[in-house]
C-alpha positions in Angstrom: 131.5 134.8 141.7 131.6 131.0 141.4 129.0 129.0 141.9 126.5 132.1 141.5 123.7 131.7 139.7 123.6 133.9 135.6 121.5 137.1 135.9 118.6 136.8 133.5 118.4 139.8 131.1 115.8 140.6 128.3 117.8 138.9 125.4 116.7 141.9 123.4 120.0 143.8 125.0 122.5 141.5 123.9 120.4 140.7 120.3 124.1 141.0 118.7 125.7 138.5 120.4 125.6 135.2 121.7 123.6 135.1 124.8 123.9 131.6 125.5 127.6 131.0 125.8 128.4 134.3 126.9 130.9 134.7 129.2 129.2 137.3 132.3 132.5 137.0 134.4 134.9 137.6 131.8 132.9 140.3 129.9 131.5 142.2 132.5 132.4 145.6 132.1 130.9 144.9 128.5 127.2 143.3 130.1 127.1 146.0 132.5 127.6 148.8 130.4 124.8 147.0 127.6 122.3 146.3 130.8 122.5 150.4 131.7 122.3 151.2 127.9 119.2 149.0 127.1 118.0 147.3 130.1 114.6 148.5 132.1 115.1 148.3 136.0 114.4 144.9 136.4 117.8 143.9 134.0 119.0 146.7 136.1 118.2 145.2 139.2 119.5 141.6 138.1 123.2 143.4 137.3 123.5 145.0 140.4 122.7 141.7 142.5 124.9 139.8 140.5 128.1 142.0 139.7 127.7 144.2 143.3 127.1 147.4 143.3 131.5 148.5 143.5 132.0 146.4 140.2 129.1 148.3 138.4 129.7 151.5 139.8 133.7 150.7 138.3 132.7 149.7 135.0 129.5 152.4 134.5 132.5 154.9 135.9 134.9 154.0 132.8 132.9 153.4 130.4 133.9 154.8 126.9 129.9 155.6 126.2 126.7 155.4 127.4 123.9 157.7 125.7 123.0 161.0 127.5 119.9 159.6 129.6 121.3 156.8 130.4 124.5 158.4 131.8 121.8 160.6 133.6 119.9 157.4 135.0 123.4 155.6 136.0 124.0 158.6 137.9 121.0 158.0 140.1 122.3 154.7 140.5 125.2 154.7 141.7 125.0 158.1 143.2 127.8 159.2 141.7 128.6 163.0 140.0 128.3 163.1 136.2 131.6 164.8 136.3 133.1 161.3 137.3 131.9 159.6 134.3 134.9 158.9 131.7 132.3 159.2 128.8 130.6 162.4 130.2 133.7 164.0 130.1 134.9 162.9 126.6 131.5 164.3 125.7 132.0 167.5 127.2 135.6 167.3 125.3 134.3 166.5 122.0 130.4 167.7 121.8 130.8 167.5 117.5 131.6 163.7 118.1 127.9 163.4 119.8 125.3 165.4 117.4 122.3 164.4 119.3 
């Protein structure tokens, strides 16, 4: 990914951390996961160009959580079953962990 130019996101997703001298390579699991959580399509959109579509599908696949609709949305996405999602499972695994 050198030389390729940052995605812009709605700083309103990453309002907890330092947008500015975050590192997208080095923490992308971590920006795709927070783009799918609390971007709209266009942040959406912006990941997918940037990361690829096998890197997002890989990190949305693994991830430890994503809320319920968003799982459902990422899903769509990727076009991928949510039985292949590591944090549907652990939901299915441990529904008293997940009240809503």
């Amino acid at each position: 990914m050198e030389g390729k130019q940052k995605p812009i996101f709605n700083k309103r997703i990453f309002w907890d951390v330092n947008f500015e001298k975050m590192d997208y390579d080095l923490r992308a699991n971590f920006v795709i996961e927070r783009v799918f959580e609390r971007g709209d399509v266009e942040d959406i959109r912006n990941c997918r160009r940037y990361y690829g579509d096998e890197k997002v599908t890989q990190a949305l696949l693994n991830a430890k959580f994503l809320p319920e609709h968003r799982i459902h949305l990422a899903s769509a996405v990727i076009d991928k079953p949510l039985s292949e999602f590591r944090c549907y499972i652990l939901r299915q695994s441990n529904p008293e962990l997940f009240p809503y």
